[in-house]
DSSP file (Angstrom, degrees, kcal/mol; ACC not computed):
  #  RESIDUE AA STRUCTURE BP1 BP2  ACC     N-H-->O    O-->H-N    N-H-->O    O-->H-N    TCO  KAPPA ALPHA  PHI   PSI    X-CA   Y-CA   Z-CA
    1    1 A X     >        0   0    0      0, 0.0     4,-2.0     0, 0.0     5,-0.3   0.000 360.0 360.0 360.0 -41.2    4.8  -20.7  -26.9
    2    2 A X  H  >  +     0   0    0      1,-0.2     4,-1.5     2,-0.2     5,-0.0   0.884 360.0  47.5 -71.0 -35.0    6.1  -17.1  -26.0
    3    3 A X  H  > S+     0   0    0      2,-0.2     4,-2.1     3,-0.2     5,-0.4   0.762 112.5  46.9 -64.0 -46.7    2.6  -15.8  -26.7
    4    4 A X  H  > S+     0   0    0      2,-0.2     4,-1.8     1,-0.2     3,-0.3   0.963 112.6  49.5 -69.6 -65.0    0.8  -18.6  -24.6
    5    5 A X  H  X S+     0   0    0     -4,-2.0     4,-2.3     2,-0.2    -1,-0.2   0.911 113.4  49.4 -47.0 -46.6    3.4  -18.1  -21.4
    6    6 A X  H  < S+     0   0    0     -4,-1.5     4,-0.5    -5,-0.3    -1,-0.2   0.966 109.4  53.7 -73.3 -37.9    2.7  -13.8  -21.6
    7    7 A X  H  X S+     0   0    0     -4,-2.1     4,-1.3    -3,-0.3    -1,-0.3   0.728 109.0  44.8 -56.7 -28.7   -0.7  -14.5  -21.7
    8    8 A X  H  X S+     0   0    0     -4,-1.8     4,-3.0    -5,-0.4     5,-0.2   0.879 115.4  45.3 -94.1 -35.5   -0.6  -16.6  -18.5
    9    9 A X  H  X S+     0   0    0     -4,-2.3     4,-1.0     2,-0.2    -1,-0.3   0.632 110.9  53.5 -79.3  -1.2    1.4  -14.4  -16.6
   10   10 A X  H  > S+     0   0    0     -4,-0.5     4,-0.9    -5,-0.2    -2,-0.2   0.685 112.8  46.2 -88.5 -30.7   -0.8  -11.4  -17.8
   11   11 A X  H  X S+     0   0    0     -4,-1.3     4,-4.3     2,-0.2    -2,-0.2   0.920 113.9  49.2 -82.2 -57.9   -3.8  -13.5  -16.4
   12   12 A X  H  < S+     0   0    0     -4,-3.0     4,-0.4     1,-0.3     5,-0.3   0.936 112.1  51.6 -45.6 -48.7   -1.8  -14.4  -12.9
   13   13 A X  H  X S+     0   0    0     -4,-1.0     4,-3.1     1,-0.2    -1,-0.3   0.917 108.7  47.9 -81.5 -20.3   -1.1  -10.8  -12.6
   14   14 A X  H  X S+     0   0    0     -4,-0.9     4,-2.2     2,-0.2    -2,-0.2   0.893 111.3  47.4 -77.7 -32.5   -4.6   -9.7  -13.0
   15   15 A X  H >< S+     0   0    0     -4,-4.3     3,-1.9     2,-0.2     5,-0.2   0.545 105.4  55.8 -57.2-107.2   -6.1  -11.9  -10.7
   16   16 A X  H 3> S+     0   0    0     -4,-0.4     4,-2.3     1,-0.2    -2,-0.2   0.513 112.1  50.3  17.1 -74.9   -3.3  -10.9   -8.1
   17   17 A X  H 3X S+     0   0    0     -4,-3.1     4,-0.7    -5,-0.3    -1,-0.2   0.971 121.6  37.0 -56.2 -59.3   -5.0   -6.9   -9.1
   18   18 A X  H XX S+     0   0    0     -4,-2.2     3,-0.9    -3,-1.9     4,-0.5   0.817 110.7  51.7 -74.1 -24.9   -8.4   -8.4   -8.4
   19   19 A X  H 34 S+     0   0    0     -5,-0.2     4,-0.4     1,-0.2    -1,-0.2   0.774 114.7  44.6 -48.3 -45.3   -8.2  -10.6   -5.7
   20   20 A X  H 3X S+     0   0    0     -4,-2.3     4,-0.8    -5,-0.2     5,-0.3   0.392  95.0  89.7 -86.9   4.7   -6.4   -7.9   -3.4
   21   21 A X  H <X S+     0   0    0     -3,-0.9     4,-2.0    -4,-0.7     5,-0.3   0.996  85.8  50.1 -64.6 -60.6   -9.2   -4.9   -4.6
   22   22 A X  H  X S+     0   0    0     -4,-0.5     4,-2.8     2,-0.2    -1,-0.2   0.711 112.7  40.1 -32.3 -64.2  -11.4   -5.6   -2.0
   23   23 A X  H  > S+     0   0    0     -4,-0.4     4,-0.5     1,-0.2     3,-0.5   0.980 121.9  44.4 -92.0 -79.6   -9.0   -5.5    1.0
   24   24 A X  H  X S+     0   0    0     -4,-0.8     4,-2.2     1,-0.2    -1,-0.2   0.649 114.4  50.0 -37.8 -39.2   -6.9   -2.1   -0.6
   25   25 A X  H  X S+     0   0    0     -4,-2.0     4,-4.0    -5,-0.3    -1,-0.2   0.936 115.0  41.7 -50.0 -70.8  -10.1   -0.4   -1.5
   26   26 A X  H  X S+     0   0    0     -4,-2.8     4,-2.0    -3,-0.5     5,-0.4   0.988 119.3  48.6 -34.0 -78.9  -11.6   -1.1    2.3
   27   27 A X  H >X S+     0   0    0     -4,-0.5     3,-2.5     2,-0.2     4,-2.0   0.893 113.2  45.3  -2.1 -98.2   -8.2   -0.1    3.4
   28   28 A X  H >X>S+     0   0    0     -4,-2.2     4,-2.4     1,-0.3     5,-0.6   0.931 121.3  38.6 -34.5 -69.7   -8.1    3.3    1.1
   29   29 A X  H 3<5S+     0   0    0     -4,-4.0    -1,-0.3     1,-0.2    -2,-0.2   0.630 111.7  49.6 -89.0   9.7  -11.3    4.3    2.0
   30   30 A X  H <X5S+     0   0    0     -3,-2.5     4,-2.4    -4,-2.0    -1,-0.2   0.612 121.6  44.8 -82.5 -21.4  -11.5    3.4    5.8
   31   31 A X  H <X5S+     0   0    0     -4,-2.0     4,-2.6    -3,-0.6     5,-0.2   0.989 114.5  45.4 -63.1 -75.9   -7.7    5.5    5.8
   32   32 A X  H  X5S+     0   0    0     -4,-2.4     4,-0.7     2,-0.2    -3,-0.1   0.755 114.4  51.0 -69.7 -36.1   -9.0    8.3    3.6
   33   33 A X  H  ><S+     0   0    0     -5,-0.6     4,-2.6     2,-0.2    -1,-0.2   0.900 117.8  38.2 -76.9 -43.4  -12.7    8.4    6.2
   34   34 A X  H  X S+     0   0    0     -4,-2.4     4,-2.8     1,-0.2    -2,-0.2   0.680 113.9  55.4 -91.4  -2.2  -10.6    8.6    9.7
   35   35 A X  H  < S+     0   0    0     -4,-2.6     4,-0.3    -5,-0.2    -2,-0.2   0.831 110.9  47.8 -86.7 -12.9   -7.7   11.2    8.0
   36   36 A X  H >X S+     0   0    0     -4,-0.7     3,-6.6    -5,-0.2     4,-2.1   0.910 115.4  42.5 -95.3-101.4  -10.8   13.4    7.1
   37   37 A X  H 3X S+     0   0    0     -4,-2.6     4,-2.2     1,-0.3    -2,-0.2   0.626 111.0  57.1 -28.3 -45.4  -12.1   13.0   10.8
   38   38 A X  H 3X>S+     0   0    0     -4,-2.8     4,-1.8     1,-0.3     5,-0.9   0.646 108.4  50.0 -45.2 -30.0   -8.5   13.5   12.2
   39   39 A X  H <45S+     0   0    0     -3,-6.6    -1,-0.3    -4,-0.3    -2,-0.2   0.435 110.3  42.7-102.4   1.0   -8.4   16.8   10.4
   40   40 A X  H  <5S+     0   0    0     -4,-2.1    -2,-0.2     3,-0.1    -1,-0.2   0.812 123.2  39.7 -99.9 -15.5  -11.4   18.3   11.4
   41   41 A X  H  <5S-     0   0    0     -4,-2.2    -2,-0.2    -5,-0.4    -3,-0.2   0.928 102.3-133.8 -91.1 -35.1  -10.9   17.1   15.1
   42   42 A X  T  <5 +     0   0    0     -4,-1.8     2,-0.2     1,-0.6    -3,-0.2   0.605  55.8 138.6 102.6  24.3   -7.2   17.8   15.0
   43   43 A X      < -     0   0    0     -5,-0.9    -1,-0.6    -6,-0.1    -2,-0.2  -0.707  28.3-178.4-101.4 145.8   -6.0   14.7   16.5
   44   44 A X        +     0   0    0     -2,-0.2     2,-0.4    -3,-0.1    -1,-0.1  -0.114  25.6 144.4-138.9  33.3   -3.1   13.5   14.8
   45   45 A X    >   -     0   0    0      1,-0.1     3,-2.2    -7,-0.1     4,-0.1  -0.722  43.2-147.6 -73.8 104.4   -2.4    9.9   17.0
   46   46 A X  T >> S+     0   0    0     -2,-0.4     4,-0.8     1,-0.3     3,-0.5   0.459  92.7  65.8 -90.5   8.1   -1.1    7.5   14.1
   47   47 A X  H 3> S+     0   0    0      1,-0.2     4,-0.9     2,-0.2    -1,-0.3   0.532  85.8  66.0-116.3  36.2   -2.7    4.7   15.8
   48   48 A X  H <4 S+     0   0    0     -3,-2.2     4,-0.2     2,-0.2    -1,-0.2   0.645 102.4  47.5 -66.5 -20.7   -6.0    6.0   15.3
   49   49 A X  H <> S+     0   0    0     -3,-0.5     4,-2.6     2,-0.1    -2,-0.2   0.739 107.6  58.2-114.3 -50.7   -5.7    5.5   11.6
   50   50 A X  H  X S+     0   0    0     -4,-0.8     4,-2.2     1,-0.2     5,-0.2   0.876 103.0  46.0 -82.8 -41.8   -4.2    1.6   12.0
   51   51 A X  H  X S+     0   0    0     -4,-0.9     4,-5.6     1,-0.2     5,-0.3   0.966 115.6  44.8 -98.9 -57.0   -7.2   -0.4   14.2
   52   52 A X  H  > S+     0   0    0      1,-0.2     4,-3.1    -4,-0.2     5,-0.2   0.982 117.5  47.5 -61.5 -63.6  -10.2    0.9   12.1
   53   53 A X  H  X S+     0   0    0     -4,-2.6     4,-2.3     1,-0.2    -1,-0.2   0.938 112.0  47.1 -44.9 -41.8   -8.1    0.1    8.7
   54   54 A X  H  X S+     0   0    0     -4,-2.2     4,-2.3     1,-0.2    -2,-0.2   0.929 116.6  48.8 -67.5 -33.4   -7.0   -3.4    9.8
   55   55 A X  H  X S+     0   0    0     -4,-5.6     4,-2.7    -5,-0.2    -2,-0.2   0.901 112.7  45.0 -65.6 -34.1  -10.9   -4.0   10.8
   56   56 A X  H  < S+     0   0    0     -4,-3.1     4,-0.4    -5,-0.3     5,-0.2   0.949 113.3  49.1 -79.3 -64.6  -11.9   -2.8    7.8
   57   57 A X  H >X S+     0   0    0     -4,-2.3     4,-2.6    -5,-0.2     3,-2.5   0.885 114.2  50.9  10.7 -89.3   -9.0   -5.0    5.8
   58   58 A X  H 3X S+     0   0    0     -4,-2.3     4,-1.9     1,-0.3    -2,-0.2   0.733 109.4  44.8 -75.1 -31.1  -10.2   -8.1    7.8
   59   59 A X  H 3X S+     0   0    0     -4,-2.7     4,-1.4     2,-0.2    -1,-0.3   0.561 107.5  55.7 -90.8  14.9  -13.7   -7.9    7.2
   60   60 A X  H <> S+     0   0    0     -3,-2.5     4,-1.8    -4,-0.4    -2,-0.2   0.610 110.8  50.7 -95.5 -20.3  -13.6   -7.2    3.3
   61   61 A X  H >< S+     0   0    0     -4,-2.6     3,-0.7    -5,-0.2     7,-0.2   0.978 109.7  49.6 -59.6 -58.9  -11.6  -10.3    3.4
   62   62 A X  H 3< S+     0   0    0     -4,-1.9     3,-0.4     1,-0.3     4,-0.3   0.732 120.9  36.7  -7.8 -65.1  -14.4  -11.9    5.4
   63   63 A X  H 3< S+     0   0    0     -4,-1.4     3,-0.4     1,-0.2    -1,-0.3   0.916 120.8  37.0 -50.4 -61.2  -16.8  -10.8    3.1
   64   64 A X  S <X S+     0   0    0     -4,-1.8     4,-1.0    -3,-0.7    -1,-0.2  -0.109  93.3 107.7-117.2  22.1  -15.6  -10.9   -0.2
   65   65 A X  H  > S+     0   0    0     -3,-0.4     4,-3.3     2,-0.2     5,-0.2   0.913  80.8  44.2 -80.5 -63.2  -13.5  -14.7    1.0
   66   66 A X  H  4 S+     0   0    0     -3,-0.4     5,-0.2    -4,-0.3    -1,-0.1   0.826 113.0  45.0 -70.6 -22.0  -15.7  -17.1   -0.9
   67   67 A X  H  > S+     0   0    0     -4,-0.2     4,-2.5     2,-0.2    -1,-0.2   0.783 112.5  57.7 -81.4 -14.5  -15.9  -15.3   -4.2
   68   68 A X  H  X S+     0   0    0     -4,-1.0     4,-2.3     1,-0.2    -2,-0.2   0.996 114.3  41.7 -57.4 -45.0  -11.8  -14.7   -3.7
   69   69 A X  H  < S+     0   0    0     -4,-3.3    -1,-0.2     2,-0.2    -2,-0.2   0.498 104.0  55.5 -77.0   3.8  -11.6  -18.5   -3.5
   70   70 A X  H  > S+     0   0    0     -5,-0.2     4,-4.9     3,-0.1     5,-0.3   0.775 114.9  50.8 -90.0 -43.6  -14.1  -19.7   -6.4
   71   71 A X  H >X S+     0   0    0     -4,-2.5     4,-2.6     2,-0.2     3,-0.9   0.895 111.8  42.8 -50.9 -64.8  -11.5  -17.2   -8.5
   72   72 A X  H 3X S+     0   0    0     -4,-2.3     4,-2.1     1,-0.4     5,-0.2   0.900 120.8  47.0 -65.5 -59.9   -8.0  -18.9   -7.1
   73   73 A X  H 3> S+     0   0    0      2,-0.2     4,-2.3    -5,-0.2    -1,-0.4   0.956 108.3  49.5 -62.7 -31.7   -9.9  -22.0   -7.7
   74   74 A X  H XX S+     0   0    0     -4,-4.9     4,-2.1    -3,-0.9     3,-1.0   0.999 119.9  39.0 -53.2 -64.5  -11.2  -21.2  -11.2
   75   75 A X  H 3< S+     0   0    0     -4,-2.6    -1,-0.2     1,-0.3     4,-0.2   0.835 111.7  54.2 -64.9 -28.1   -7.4  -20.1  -12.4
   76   76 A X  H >X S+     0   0    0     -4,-2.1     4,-1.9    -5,-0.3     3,-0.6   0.932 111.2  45.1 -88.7 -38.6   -5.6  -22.6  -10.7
   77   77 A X  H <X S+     0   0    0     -4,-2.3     4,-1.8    -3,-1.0    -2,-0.2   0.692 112.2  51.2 -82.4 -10.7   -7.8  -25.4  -12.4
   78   78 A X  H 3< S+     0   0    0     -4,-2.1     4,-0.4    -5,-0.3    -1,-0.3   0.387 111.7  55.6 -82.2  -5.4   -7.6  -23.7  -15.8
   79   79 A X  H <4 S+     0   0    0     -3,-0.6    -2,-0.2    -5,-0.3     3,-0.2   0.765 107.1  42.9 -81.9 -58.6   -3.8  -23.8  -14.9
   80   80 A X  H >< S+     0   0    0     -4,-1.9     3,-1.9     1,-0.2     4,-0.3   0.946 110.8  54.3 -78.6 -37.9   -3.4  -27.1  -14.4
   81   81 A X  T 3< S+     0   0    0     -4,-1.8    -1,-0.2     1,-0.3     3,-0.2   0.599 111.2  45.2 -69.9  -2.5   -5.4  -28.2  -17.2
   82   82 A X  T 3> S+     0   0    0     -4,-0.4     4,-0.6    -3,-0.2    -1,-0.3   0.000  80.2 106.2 -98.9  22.3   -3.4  -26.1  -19.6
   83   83 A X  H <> S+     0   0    0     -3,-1.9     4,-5.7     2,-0.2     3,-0.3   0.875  75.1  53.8 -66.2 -44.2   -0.1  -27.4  -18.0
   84   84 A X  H  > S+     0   0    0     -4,-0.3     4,-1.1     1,-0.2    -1,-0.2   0.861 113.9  46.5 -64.7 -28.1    0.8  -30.1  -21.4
   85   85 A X  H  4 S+     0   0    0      1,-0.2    -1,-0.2    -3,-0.1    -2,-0.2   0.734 114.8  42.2-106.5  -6.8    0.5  -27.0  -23.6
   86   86 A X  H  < S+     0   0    0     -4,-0.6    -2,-0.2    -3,-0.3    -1,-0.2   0.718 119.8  45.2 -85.2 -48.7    2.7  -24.6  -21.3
   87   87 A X  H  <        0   0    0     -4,-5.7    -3,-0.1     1,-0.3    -2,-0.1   0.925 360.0 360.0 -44.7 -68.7    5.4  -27.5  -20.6
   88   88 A X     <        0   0    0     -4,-1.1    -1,-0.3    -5,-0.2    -3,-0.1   0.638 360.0 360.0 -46.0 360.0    5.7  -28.7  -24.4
């Protein structure tokens, strides 16, 4: 039982780490691409930084949206159907 319950929360939290790679990864490296530009032009205006990351963000959700949701569905129905052996 103790075994079966760390395993499922070990699974929840690795989805959670893959489900959110896309949009932190976009993020990271849209961040990492205008702080580079910022320091060779020498403009330091923080909200230069924020529009390009949140675009970046919102279209790796876009993108990467149906495969998030085939996962969420996969685990959740693998969830439910192992629900009698998690109660008991």
């Amino acid at each position: 039982m103790h075994d079966l319950l760390t395993q499922t929360l070990t699974d929840a939290l690795m989805l959670a780490l893959w489900l959110a790679l896309p949009a932190l990864g976009a993020g990271f490296a849209v961040a990492l691409l205008v702080g580079l530009a910022q320091a060779f032009s020498q403009l330091s205006d923080p909200s230069l930084n924020a529009i390009p990351r949140s675009l970046a963000v919102f279209l790796s959700l876009g993108a990467a949206g149906t495969w998030m949701a085939q996962k969420l569905v996969a685990y959740t129905g693998g969830l439910l159907s192992e629900l009698p052996r998690l109660v008991h």
